[in-house]
N, C-alpha and C positions, 0 to 999 in steps of 0.2 A: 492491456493485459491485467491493471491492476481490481479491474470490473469481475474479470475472471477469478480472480484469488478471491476477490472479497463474496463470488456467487459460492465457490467452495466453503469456505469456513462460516459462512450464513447458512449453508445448506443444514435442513436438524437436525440429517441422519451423518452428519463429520464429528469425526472424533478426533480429538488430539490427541498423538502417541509420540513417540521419536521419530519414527519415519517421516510422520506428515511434518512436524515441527522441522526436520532436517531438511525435508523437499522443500516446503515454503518460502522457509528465508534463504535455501540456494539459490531459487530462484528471480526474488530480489534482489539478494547483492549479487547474483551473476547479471542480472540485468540493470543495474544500477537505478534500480523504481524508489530507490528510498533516497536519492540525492534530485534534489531539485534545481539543480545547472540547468540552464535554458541548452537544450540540444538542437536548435534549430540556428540556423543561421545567420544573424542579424545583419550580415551588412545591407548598405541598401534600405532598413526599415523602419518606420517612422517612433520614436520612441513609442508611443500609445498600443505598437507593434509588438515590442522588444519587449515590454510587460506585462502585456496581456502572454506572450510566450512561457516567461517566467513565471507567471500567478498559472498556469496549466501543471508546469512539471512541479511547480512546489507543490499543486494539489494533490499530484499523483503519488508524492513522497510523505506526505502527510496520512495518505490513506495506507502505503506501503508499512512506516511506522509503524501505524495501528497495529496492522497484520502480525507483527515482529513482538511489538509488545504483547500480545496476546498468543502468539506461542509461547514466548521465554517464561508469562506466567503460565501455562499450559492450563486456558479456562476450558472447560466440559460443558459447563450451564450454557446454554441458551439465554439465558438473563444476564448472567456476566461477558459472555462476547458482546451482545449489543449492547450494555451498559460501554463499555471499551470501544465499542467502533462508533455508537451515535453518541459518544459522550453524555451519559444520559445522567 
């Protein structure tokens, strides 16, 4: 899911308003993409398991982040979203 938020606000012709700002980050914290708790099941799993789990959702949370910081600033540029999502 979080492929998808980031194909939207990479898109050239997005704009950030309140709406999209409101719908965004509804939809991470309704989906909890910005906390990186392993959500998968570890019993049974060999620890090399159990981290490689956790190093997924941290990445998703990390990309989620992005997203959030980059509406709460409400960037417009092209230059300044991907300076913010490729840490550039």
């Amino acid at each position: 899911m979080v492929i998808e938020l980031e194909k939207i606000v990479n898109d050239k012709d997005f704009k950030w308003n309140g709406f999209e700002k409101k719908r965004l980050t509804t939809i991470i914290y309704d989906s909890d993409l910005n906390f990186p708790q392993n959500q998968r099941d570890s019993l049974g799993k060999k620890y090399s398991e159990v981290e490689s789990d956790y190093q997924y959702y941290k990445n998703i949370a990390e990309r989620a982040e992005k997203i959030i910081t980059i509406a709460n600033n409400g960037y417009n540029s092209l230059w300044q979203k991907a300076k913010t999502m490729f840490n550039l």
